[in-house]
Each structure stands twice: as structure tokens, then as C-alpha cells.
N, C-alpha and C positions, 0 to 999 in steps of 0.2 A: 728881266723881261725877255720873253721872247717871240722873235716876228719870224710868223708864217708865208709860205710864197707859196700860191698854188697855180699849176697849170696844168695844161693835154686836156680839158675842156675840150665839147664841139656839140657836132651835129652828126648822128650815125643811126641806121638804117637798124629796125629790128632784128637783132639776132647775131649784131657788128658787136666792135669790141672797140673799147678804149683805155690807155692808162692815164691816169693821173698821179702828177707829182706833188708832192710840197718839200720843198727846200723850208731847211729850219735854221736861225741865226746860233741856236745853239748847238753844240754838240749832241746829237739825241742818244747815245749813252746813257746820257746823263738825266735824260728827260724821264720819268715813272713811265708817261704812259703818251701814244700818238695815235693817231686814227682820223677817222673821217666819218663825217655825217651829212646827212640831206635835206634838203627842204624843198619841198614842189610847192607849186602854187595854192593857197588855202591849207595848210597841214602845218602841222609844227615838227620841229625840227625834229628828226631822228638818228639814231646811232646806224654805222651802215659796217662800219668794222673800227677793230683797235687793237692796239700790240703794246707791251708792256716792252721795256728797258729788258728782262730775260726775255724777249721776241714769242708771249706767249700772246696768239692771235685768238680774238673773236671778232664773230658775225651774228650779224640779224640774219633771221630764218629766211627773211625773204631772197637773201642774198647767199648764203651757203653753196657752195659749190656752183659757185658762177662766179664769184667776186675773190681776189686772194688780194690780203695786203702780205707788203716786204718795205725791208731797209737796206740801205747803202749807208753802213755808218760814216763811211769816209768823206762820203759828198753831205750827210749830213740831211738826208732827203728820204724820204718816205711813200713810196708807193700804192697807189690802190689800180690792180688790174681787173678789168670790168668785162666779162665774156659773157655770151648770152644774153645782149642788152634786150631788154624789154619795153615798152611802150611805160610804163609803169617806175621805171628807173630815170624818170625825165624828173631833173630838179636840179638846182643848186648846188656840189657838193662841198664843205666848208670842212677845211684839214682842222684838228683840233691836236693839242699839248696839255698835258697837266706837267705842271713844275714847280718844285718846291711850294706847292697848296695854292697854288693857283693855275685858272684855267685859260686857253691863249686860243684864237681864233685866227682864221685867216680869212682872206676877204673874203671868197670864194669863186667859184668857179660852176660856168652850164653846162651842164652836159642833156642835149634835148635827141630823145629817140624818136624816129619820125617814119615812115614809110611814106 
């Protein structure tokens, strides 16, 4: 099993930046696959980025060249840097793991854009 820990959540002004972490109990090496998704209020959850064990990244269109994830394999932690926040980037964002065929959440975390 593996437990997610996400934070750098907040509150930042259009056009601000934030990173978000998620610390993983496992080694993510060894994980297939990590990443992050969203949920705003009324919408279902969506994919916002994710990196495979060979660190090969995808993004949702919305997010493309504003958003880059990375790892720290050492610390075992997983990055999403968020530039260019938009009014529209306001949700919940919840670190996800696939491992050995199953899928791992973490609690998640706000991140709310506001002027």
C-alpha cells in the first residue's frame, strides 16, 4: 500500500504561482506511474499531469506550458509547479500513484485563485 502526503496548497492571486508536493511512503522508482489531478466544485475529477517511473510527463491541454511536474527520487516526493495561475485552476488537487495494479490517492489539497 501506498500513502500519499500532499501539500504547498493556498490562496494566490491570478497569474501567481505555486508548487505542490506529495511525499510518497514508497520509493517512487518503483511506482509505474504518479501525478496529479483536480476537482473544482460541481465537475469531476480530472487528470492535470503524470510521470511514469522512465519520468516520461503528461499534461492536460488546459495546463500545458504553465504547469511542469518533477521528482526527487531521493526524498521520494513528487512535484507539480503551477505558473500562470488562472481563475479557472481553482480546485482541489489530489496526488495520485498507480502500483503494482492498483490506484492510491491522497487526501488532497486547495489550491483557490482569487483576485
Amino acid at each position: 500500500q501506498v500513502q500519499l502526503v500532499e501539500s504547498g496548497g493556498g490562496l494566490v492571486q491570478p497569474g501567481g504561482s505555486l508548487r505542490l508536493s506529495c511525499a510518497a511512503s514508497e520509493r517512487i522508482f518503483s511506482i509505474y506511474q504518479m501525478g496529479w489531478y483536480r476537482q473544482a466544485p460541481g465537475k469531476q475529477r480530472e487528470l492535470v499531469a503524470t510521470m511514469t517511473s522512465s519520468g516520461s510527463p503528461a499534461f492536460a491541454a488546459s495546463v500545458k506550458g504553465r504547469f511542469t511536474i518533477s521528482r526527487d527520487n531521493g526524498l521520494n516526493t513528487v512535484y507539480l509547479q503551477m505558473n500562470s495561475l488562472k481563475l479557472e485552476d481553482t480546485a482541489v488537487y489530489y496526488c495520485n500513484a498507480v502500483f503494482r495494479g492498483f490506484t492510491y490517492w491522497g487526501q488532497g489539497t486547495q489550491v483557490t485563485v482569487s483576485s
